[in-house]
N, C-alpha and C positions, 0 to 999 in steps of 0.2 A: 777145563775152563772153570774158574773158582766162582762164587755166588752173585758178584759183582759185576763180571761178565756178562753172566745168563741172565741177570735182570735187568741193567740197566740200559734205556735205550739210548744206540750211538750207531753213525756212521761211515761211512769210509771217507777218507779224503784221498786226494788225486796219486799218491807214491803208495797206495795202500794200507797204508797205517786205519784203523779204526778210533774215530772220534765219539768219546761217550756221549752222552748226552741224560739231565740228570731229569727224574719226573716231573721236579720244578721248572726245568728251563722247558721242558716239553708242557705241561702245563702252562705255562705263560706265553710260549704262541701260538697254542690254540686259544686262546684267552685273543692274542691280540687277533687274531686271522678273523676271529668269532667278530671282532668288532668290526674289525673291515670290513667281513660281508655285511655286516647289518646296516654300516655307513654307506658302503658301496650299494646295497640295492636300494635303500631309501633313495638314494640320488637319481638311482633309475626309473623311482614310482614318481619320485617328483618331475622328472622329466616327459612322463607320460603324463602325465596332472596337467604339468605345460600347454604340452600338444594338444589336448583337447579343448582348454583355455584359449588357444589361438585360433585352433580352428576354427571353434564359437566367435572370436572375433572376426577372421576374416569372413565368415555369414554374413554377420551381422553389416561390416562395412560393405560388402557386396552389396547386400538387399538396398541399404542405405543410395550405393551409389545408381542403381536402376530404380530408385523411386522416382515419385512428382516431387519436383519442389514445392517446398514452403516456404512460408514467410519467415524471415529471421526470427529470432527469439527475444522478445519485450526486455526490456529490464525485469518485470516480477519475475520471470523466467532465467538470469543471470545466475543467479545463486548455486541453480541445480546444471548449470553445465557442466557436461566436465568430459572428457575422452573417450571411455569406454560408452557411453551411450549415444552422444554428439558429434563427435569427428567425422568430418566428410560426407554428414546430411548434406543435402541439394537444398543452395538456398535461393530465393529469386526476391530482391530488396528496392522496388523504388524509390527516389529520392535523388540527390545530388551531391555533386563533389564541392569541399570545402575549398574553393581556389587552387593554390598550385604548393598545398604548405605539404611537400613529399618528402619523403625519409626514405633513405636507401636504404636497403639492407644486405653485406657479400651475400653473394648466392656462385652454388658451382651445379651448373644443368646442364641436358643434352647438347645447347647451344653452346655450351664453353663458361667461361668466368665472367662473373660481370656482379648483379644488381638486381636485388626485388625493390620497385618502386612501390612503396606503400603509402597509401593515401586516404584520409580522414575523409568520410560518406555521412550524410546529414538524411536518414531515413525517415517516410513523411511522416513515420509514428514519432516524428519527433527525437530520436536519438541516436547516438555517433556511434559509426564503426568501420573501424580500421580494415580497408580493402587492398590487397596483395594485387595490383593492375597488373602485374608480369613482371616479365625481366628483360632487362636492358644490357648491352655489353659494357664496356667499360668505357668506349669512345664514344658509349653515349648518355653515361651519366649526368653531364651539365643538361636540364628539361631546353637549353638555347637549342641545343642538338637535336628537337624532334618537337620543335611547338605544334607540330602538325595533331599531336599526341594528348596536348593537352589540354588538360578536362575544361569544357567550357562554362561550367557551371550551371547547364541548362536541368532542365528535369530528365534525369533518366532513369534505367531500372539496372541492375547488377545481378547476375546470374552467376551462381560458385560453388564453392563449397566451403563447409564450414569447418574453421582449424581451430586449435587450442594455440593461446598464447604461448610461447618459447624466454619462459623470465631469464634473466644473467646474460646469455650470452652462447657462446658456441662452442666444439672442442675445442680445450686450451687457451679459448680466449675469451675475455669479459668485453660486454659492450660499455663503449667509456662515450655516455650522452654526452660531458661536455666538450670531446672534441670533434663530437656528431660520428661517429665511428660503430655500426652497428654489424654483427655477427650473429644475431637472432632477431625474430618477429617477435620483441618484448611488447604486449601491447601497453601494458599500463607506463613505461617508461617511454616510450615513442610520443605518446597522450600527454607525459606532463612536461616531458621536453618540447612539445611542438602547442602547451597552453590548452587544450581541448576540453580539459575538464574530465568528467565522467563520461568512461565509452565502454563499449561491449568487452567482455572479458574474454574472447574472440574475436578473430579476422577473417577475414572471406578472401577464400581464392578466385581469384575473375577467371572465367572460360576463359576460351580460345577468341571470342568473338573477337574479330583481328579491330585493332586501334587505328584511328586515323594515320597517317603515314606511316607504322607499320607496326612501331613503338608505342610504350612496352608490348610483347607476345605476353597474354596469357592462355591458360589451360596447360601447363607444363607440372603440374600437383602430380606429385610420385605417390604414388596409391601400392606398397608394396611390404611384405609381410615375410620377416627371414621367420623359414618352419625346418628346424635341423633338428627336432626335439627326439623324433623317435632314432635316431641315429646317435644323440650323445646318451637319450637311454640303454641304447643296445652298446655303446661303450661303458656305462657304469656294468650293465648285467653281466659284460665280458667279463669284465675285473674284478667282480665277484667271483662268476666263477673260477675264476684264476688262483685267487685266493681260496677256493674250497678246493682246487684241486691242489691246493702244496700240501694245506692242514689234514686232507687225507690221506697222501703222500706220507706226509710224517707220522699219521697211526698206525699206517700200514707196516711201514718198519720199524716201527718201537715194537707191534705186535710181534712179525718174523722175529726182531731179536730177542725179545721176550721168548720167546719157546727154541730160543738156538738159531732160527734162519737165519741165512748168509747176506 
């Protein structure tokens, strides 16, 4: 075996023949493998990073949903809402419904396809916010279909939970206000299509409290948290390892063929 042989790492392909392999090319995929794992387990730390990020949240929305209600949030208070601290507090808001000026929203729920009827609330502090009364099917979207239903303008009080506005629109589709066609609870576009002026930059989810004639159902708020985080880590750490087990693989036989091994 001449010099070339004995040193340079190469190996076998499937008819037996010997493929070299030059210290550059073997350098250069430990080179790339080195980067892989370093990609690949960062994706797995971040994946854990996640998981703990989430589970802090779902606490937090726990704790939130077995509190006492509170009073909705002022306007001075508007500015600093926002998701991570706010979403699905218990709110309990008296006041009254603004007439019968409802905006539909599609909604796909336990009950099937239909409609979040969403309606303008006049709170006695004085200011508007957009309340999620339930869902309606679709045979009963025209309000002629369930006046039993609706708001009579009296004094009343709103128990819920508090949501973040949904701006644009839904997957793959945009909400088009001028042909009244809504696919999300945008609140500030529902408000200036329906003239309201300045309202909450959230919406309230109404309980269950069942509606006069039966319509809208509310209390149907999906309170649920996808947590796959330690499972797509433990596929980055795989793939790592996978990767550290070739590139060792491949020292191990540049090394055998470096001193002669077969």
């Amino acid at each position: 075996m001449d010099e070339q042989a004995r040193t340079t790492p190469h190996s076998n392909t499937g008819d037996g023949q010997r493929v070299t392999r030059s210290p550059w090319t073997l350098l250069v995929l430990c080179l790339c493998g080195a980067i892989g794992i370093t990609g690949l387990s960062a994706l797995g730390v971040w994946q854990l990073e996640r998981r703990v990020w989430k589970l802090d949240l779902i606490e937090r929305v726990d704790q939130r949903l077995k509190a006492v209600p509170v009073a909705a949030p002022a306007p001075s208070a508007w500015p600093a809402i926002n998701a991570r601290d706010d979403e699905y507090r218990r709110l309990v808001v008296p006041g009254r419904f603004l007439g019968d000026r409802e905006t539909l929203v599609q909604a796909v729920t336990d009950l099937g396809g239909g409609f979040w009827v969403m309606a303008p609330f006049r709170a006695d502090d004085g200011f508007t916010i957009l309340v999620n009364r339930g869902f309606v099917p679709t045979d009963k979207r025209d309000p002629a279909t369930r006046l039993a239903g609706k708001p009579s303008g009296d004094h009343t009080g709103i128990h819920g939970l508090l949501r973040i506005s949904e701006p644009k629109g839904g997957f793959l589709r945009t909400n088009d206000p001028a042909a009244n066609r809504w696919y999300s609870r945008d609140v500030q576009a529902i408000a200036t299509t329906q003239g309201l002026g300045q309202v909450a930059p959230y919406f309230i989810d109404a309980d269950a409290t069942p509606n006069p004639g039966g319509w809208p159902v509310g209390g149907l708020t999906v309170v649920s948290f996808h947590n796959n985080h330690l499972a797509y880590a433990l596929t980055w750490f795989g793939l790592a390892l996978m990767v550290l087990s070739a590139v060792a693989y491949l020292l191990r036989q540049a090394v055998k063929d470096r001193h002669g091994g077969g």
